[in-house]
N, C-alpha and C positions, 0 to 999 in steps of 0.2 A: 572150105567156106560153105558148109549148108545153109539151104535157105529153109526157114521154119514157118510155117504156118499152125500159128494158135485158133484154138476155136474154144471160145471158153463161156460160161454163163454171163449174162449181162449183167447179172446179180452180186457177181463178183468183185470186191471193191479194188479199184486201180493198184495198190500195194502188195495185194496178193496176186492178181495179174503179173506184177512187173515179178513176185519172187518165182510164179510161175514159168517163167522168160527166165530167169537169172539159171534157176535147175536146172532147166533144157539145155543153157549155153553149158553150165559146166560142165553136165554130164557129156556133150558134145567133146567138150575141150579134151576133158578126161580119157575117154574112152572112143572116141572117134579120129582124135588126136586133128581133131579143128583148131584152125587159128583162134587165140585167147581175144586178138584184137577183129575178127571175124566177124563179130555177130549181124546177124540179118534176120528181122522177125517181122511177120506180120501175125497183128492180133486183131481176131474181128471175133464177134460177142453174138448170144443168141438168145431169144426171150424163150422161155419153156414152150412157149405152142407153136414154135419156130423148127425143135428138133423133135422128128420122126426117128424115134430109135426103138429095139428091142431092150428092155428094162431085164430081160432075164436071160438073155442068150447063153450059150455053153455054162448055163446054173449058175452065172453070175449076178449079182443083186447089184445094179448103179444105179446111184445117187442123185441128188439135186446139182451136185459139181463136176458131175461127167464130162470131158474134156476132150476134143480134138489135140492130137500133136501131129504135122506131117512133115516129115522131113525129104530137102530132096537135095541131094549130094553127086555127087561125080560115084561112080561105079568101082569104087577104089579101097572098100571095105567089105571085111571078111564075114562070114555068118554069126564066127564068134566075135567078130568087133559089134559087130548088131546086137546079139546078145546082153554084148557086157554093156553094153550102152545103155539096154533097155534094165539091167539090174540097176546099172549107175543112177535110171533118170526116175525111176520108183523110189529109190533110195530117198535121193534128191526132193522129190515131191512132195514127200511124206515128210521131211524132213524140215525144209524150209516154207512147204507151203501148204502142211495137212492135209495132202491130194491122196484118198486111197487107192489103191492099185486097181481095184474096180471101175476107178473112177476115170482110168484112161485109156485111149486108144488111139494107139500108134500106126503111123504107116508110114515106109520109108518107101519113097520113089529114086532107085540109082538111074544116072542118063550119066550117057555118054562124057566125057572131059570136054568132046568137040562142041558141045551145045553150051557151052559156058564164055563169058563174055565180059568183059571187065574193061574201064574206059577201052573201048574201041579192039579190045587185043583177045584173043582166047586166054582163059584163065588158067588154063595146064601147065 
């Protein structure tokens, strides 16, 4: 059950927001092999003079819809589960919600199983 943190333009209208949410879960579902019934999203929004970023880093060109994904999960996936995830959730973006690969950037924080918590009980 990862928890996702969106970070997305303001400019962005709610429909495309929510299909940007929908990519993340499936590719989650798919290739992370997350609970279907799992999801947990926070999406918070940002005005253009709000993100400080590098527009051309490692010669890449990003866009007015450059995108936060941060995912943070139990420590329970492989390099190549990470991987296929991040083909899975490119895939997914472009797909259901015209997000170019440029356009996003991922970071996955793995923590411990023991730091997970669920009505009252560790979640492992």
């Amino acid at each position: 059950m990862p928890v996702v943190n969106l970070t997305l333009p303001k400019s962005m209208p709610v429909e495309r927001r929510n299909a940007v949410s929908d990519a993340v879960h499936q590719a989650l579902v798919s290739e992370f092999d997350a609970p279907p019934d799992g999801k947990f999203h926070i999406v918070a929004t940002y005005d253009s003079e709000n993100l400080l970023r590098s527009d051309k880093f490692l010669g890449v060109n990003r866009g007015d819809d450059f995108m936060f994904v941060q995912i943070t999960a139990m420590n329970a996936r492989s390099d190549d589960q990470k991987r296929s995830f991040l083909r899975g959730l490119r895939s997914n973006l472009l797909a259901s919600a015209g997000v170019k690969p440029q356009d996003l950037f991922v970071h996955i924080l793995d923590t411990s199983s023991s730091n997970w918590f669920c009505l009252n009980q560790a979640c492992n």
